[in-house]
C-alpha positions as CSV (number, residue, x, y, z in Angstrom):
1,X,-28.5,-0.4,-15.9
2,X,-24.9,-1.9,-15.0
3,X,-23.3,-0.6,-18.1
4,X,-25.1,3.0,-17.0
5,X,-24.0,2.7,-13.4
6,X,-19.9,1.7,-13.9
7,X,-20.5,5.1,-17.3
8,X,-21.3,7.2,-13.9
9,X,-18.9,5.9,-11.8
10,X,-16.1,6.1,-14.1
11,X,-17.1,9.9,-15.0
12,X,-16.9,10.4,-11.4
13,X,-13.7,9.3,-10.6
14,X,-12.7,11.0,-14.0
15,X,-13.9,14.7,-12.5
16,X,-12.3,13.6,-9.3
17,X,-8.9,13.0,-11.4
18,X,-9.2,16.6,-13.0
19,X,-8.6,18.2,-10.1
20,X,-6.7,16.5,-7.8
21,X,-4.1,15.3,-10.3
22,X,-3.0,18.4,-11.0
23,X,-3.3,19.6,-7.7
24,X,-0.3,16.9,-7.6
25,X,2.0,17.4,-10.1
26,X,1.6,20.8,-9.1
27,X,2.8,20.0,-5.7
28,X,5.1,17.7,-6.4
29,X,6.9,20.3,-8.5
30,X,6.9,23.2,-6.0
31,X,8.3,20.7,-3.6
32,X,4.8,21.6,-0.9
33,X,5.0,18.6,0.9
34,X,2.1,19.5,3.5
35,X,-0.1,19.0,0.2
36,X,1.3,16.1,-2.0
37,X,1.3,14.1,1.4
38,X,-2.4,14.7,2.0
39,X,-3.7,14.5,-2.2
40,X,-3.6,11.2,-3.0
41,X,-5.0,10.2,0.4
42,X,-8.2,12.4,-1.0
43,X,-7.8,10.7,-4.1
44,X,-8.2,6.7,-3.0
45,X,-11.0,7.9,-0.2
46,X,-13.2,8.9,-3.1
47,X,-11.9,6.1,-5.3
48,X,-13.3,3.6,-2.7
49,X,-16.5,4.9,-2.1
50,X,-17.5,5.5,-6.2
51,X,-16.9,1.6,-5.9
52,X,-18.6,0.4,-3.1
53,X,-14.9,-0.2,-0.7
54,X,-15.4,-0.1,2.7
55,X,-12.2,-0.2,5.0
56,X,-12.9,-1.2,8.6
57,X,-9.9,0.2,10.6
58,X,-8.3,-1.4,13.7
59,X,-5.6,-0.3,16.0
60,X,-3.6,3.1,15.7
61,X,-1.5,4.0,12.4
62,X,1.6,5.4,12.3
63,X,2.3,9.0,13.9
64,X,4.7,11.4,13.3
65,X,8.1,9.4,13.7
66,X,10.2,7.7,11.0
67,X,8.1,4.0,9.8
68,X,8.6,1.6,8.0
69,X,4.9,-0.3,7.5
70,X,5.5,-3.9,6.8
71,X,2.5,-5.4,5.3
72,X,0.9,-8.2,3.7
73,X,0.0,-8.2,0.2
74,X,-3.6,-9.4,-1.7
75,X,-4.7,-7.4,-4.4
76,X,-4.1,-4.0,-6.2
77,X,-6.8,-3.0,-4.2
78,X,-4.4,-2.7,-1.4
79,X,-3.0,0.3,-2.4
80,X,-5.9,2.6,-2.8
81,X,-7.3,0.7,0.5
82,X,-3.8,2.0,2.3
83,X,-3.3,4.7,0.9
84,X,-6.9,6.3,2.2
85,X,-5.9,5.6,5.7
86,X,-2.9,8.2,6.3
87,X,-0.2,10.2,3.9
88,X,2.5,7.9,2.7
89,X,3.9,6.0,-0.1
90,X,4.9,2.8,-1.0
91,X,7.5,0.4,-2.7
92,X,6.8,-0.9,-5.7
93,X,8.1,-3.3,-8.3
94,X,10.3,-1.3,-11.5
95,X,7.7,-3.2,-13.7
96,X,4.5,-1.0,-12.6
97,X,6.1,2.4,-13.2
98,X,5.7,1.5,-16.9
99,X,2.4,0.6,-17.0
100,X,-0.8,3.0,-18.4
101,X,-2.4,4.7,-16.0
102,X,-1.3,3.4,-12.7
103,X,2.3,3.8,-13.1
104,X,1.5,7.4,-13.6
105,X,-0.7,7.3,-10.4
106,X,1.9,5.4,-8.9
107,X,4.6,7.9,-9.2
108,X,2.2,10.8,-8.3
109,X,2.1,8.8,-5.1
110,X,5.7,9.1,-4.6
111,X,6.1,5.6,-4.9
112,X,9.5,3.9,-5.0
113,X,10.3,1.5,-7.2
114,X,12.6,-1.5,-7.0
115,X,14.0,-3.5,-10.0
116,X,14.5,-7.0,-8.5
117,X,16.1,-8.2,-11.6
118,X,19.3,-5.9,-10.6
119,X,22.2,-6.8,-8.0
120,X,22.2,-3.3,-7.0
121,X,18.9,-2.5,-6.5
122,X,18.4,-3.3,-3.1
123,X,21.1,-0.9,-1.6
124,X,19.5,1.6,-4.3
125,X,16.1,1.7,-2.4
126,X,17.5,1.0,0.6
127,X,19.2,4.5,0.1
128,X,16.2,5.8,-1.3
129,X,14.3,4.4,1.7
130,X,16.5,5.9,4.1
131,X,16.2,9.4,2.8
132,X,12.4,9.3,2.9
133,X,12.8,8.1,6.9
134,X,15.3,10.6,7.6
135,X,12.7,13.5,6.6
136,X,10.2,11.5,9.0
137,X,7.9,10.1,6.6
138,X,5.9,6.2,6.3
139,X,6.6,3.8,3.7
140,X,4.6,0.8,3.1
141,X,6.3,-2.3,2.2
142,X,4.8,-5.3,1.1
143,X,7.5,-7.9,3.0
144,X,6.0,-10.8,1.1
145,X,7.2,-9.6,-2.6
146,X,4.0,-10.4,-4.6
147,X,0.8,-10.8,-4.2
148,X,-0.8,-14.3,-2.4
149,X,-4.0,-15.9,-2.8
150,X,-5.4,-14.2,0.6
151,X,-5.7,-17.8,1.9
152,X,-2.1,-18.1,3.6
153,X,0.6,-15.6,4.3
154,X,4.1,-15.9,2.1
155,X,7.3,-15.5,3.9
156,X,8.2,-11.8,4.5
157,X,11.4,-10.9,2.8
158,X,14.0,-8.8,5.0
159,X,16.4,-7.2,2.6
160,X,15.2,-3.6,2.4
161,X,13.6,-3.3,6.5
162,X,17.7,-2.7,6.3
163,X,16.6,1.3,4.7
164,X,16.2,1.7,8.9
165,X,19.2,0.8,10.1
166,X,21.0,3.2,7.1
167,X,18.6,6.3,8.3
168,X,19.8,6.0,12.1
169,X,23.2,6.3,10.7
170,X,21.9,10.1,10.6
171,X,22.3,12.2,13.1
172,X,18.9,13.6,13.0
173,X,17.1,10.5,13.5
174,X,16.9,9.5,17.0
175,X,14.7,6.0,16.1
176,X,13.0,4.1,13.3
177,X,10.1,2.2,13.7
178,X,8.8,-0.7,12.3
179,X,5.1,-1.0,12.0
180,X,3.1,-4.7,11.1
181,X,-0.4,-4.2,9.5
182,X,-2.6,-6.6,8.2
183,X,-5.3,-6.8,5.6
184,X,-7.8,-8.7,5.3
185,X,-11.1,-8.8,2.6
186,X,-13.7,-9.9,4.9
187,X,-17.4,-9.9,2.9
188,X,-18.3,-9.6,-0.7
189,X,-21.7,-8.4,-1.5
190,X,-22.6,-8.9,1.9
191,X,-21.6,-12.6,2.3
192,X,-18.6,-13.9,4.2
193,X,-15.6,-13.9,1.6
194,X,-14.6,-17.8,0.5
195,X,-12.0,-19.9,-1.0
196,X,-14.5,-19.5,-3.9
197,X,-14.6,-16.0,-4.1
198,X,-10.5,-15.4,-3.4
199,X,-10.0,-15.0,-7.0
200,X,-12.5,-12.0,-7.8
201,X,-10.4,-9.7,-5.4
202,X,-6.4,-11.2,-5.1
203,X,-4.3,-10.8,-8.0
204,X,-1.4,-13.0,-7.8
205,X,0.8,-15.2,-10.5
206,X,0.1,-14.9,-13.8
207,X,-3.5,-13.7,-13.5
208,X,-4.7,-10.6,-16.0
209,X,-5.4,-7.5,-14.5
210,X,-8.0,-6.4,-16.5
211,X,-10.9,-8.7,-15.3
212,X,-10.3,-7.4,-11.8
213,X,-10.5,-4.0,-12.8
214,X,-14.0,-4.8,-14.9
215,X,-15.4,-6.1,-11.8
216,X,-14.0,-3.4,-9.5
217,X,-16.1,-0.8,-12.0
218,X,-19.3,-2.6,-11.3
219,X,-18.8,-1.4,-7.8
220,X,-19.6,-4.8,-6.1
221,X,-19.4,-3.7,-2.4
222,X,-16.7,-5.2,-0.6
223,X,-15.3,-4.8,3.1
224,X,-11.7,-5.1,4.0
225,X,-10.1,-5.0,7.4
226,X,-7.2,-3.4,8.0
227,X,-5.4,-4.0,11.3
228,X,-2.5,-2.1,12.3
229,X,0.0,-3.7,14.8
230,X,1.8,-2.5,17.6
231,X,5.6,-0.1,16.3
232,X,8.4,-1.7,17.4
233,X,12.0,0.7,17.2
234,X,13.8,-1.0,14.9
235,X,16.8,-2.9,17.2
236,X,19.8,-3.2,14.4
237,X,18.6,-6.7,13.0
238,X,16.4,-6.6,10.1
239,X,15.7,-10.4,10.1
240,X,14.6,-10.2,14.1
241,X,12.6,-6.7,12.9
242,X,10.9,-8.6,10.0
243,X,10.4,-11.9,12.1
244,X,8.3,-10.3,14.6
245,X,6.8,-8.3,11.6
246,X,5.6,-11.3,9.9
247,X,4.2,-13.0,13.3
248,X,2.4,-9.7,14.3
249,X,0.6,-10.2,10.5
250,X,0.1,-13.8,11.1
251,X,-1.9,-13.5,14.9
252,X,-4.0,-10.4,13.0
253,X,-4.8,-12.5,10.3
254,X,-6.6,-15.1,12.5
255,X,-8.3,-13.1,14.1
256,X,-9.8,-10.9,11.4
């Protein structure tokens, strides 16, 4: 019955995938903003409930102005889990644009993606970055750099929270904000999530990808909590901006 359960759940998500990913590319070539914005948020809404994701949302998200969303970072699981919650896009390691499948869903998400290995990468996104702001849209950066265990939080990097302080050197840009949010995987099948069971849902290290993904598609209910902080306007310093960032994540955290 399992192996006949994840059959219908991946032919779900497969029909799902025949229409809105062209839907997409089709936007994303004529440039309709309104509608490759909104897409992919359709697309991880349905991913999540085919496989038993529940998001439990706390505080306000972002609104119209310029933000950058400076997050914590568990799981691949974040993304879809994100991503259902309001239109935006994220930063993303060079490494994943290559990969099957989800470097291809990745860039349909508008994703940008930063080679860490290169000197000159930074300022790259950080251009990149800007420009996005400057046309008022959210970007979701994972501060930490990688993915934790979900049991403690990894210094947040602030190298490319600089992006804001290049988009208020426009003149159309009256304010950039920075936004913390915090996510937390709460209950697994029901039961209170453990040291035990950190492994079944982070990916971090070395670990393979592909027994996460063979227990996602079992569809194993889960609930995550995502908290957003309060937006701060972004005051010139990006390691004060990240600082208070990284404490924000910390106090939600806790009290998850």
């Amino acid at each position: 019955m399992t192996r006949i359960a994840v059959a219908f759940r991946l032919l779900l998500l497969g029909l799902c995938s025949l229409v809105l990913v062209p839907l997409q590319m089709l936007a994303l070539r004529l440039g309709l903003s309104a509608t490759l914005h909104v897409l992919p948020m359709w697309f991880h809404r349905v991913l999540l409930r085919i496989f038993n994701v529940r998001v439990i949302e706390r505080g306000t998200p972002p609104g119209k102005a310029p933000t950058i969303v400076v997050s914590n970072h568990v799981s691949w699981l974040d993304i879809p889990v994100i991503g259902s919650l309001h239109p935006l896009s994220f930063i993303a390691k060079s490494e994943i644009e290559g990969w099957p499948v989800v470097g291809f869903m990745a860039t349909l998400q508008r994703s940008v993606f930063i080679d860490r290995q290169r000197r000159k990468a930074t300022a790259e996104v950080n251009d990149a970055l800007a420009h996005r702001l400057v046309k008022g849209e959210v970007v979701v950066l994972f501060a930490e750099g990688t993915t934790g265990d979900g049991n403690r939080l990894l210094p947040f990097r602030s190298s490319l929270v600089g992006a804001a302080q290049t988009a208020l050197m426009h003149d159309s840009v009256e304010r950039v904000l920075l936004q913390p949010l915090a996510i937390t995987y709460t209950r697994r099948h029901g039961m209170p999530v453990t040291r035990r069971d950190r492994p079944f849902i982070a990916w971090y290290g070395d670990m393979d990808l592909a027994p996460h993904l063979k227990l996602f598609t079992q569809g194993i209910p889960i609930d995550v909590v995502v908290t957003w902080g309060e937006p701060m306007p972004f005051n010139g310093s990006r390691k004060q901006a990240t600082a208070f960032a990284e404490a924000e994540v910390r106090r939600a955290l806790r009290v998850a």
